[in-house]
N, C-alpha and C positions, 0 to 999 in steps of 0.2 A: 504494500500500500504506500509506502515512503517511499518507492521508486518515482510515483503517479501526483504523488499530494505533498504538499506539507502545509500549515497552519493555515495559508491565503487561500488554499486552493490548487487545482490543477493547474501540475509544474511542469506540462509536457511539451515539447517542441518538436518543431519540426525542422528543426537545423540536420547536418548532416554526421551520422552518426562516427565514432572514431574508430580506426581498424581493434583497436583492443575491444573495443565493445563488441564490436561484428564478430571478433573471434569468440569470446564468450557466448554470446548468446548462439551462433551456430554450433559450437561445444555442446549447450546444451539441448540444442534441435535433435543433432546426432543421438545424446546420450539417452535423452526421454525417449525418441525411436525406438531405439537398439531395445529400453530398458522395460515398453509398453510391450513389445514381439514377444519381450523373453518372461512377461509375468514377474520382473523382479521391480515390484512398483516402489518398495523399499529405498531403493536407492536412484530413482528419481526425485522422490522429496530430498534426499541427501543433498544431490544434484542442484536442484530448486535454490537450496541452500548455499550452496556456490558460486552460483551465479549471481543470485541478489547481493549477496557481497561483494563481489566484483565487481558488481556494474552500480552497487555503494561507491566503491574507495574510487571508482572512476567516475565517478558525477555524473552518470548517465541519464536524462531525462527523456532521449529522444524517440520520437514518434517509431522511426525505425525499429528501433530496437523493444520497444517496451508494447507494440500489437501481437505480434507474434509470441514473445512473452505470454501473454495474456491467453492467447489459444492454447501454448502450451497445458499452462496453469487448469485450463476448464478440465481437464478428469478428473482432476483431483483436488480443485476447489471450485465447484463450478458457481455457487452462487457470488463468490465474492471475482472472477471472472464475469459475469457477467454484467455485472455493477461495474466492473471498471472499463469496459466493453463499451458500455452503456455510457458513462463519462467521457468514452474517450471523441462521441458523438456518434457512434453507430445506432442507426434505428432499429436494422436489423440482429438476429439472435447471434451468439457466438457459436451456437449448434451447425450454422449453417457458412459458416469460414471453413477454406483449405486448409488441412494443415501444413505448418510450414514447412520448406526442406532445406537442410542443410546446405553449404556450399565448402565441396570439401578444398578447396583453394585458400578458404580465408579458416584453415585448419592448421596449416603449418607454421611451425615454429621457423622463426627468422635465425635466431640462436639456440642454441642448445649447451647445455652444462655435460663437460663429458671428465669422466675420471681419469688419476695417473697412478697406477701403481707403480712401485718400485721394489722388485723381488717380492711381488705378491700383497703387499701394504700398502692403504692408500696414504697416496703423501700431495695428491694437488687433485683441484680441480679446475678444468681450463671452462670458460664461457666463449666460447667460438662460433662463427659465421655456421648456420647448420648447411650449407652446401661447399664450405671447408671440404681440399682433398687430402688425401692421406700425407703427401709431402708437408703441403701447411699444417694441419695437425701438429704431426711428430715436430715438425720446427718450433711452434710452440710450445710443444710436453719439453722440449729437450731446453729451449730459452728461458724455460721457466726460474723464478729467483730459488721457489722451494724446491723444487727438484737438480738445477745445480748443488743446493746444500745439502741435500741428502748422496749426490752424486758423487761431491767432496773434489772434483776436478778430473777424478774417471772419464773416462772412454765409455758409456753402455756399449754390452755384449752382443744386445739385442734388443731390438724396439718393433716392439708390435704395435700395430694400428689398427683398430676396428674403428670406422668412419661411423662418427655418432652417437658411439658405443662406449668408448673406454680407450689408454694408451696404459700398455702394458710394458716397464723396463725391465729388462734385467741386467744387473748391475756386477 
């Protein structure tokens, strides 16, 4: 409801929504899908919960984002969706909206946080470009300040690269 409202009234715009928001709320188009197929309705309200925080700490107000919201929301709250439905100027029911579909484009991570072991212990973690290749990667595990000091001025014997995944040294 504090997505929608706050003390004056309805806070909803129609400005254009931010890519974090698009990802969120497609996140959770995806996960309510996957998670209505599978009878685990459990962990859609989880989900629910996710996202209204997210799109909390990101000031979210916008029309874009917070309709589809709202259809999501009707299985599982359907009267207080359709009160917000109903605010948001629809004449018609929420019964009779598409549901939404994801867009699996605005799903990918830009970055990704990938692990460093060294002789099997983690000693870094790199935050890197997620379409990073194996050569950039390893340049980074290897340039790293924590991982020279654990390296102590060594040569590694061997550096393993899983793209995305984790760099594995051994020392």
């Amino acid at each position: 409801w504090r997505l929608y409202f706050d003390d004056n009234g309805l806070i909803v715009t129609n400005s254009e929504p931010s890519k974090d928001s698009l990802k969120t709320l497609h996140k959770t188009i995806k996960k309510v899908g996957e998670d209505i197929t599978n009878f685990s309705f459990n962990t859609s309200v989880s989900q629910f919960m996710i996202c209204v925080n997210e799109l909390s700490t990101q000031n979210c107000h916008e029309r874009a984002i917070l309709e589809p919201l709202a259809v999501l929301i009707s299985p599982y709250a359907p009267h207080i969706a359709e009160e917000l439905w109903s605010k948001l100027g629809h004449n018609q029911s929420l019964a009779y909206e598409h549901w939404p579909e994801y867009e699996e484009e605005l799903l990918k991570e830009s970055v990704v946080e990938i692990p460093v072991q060294i002789n099997g212990k983690l000693r870094d973690k790199l935050t890197i470009d997620a379409q990073a290749g194996q050569d950039e990667i390893k340049k980074a595990a290897l340039d790293s300040e924590k991982v020279q000091s654990f390296l102590a001025g060594k040569s590694p014997k061997k550096v393993i690269v899983v793209p995305g995944k984790m760099v594995s040294i051994v020392a």
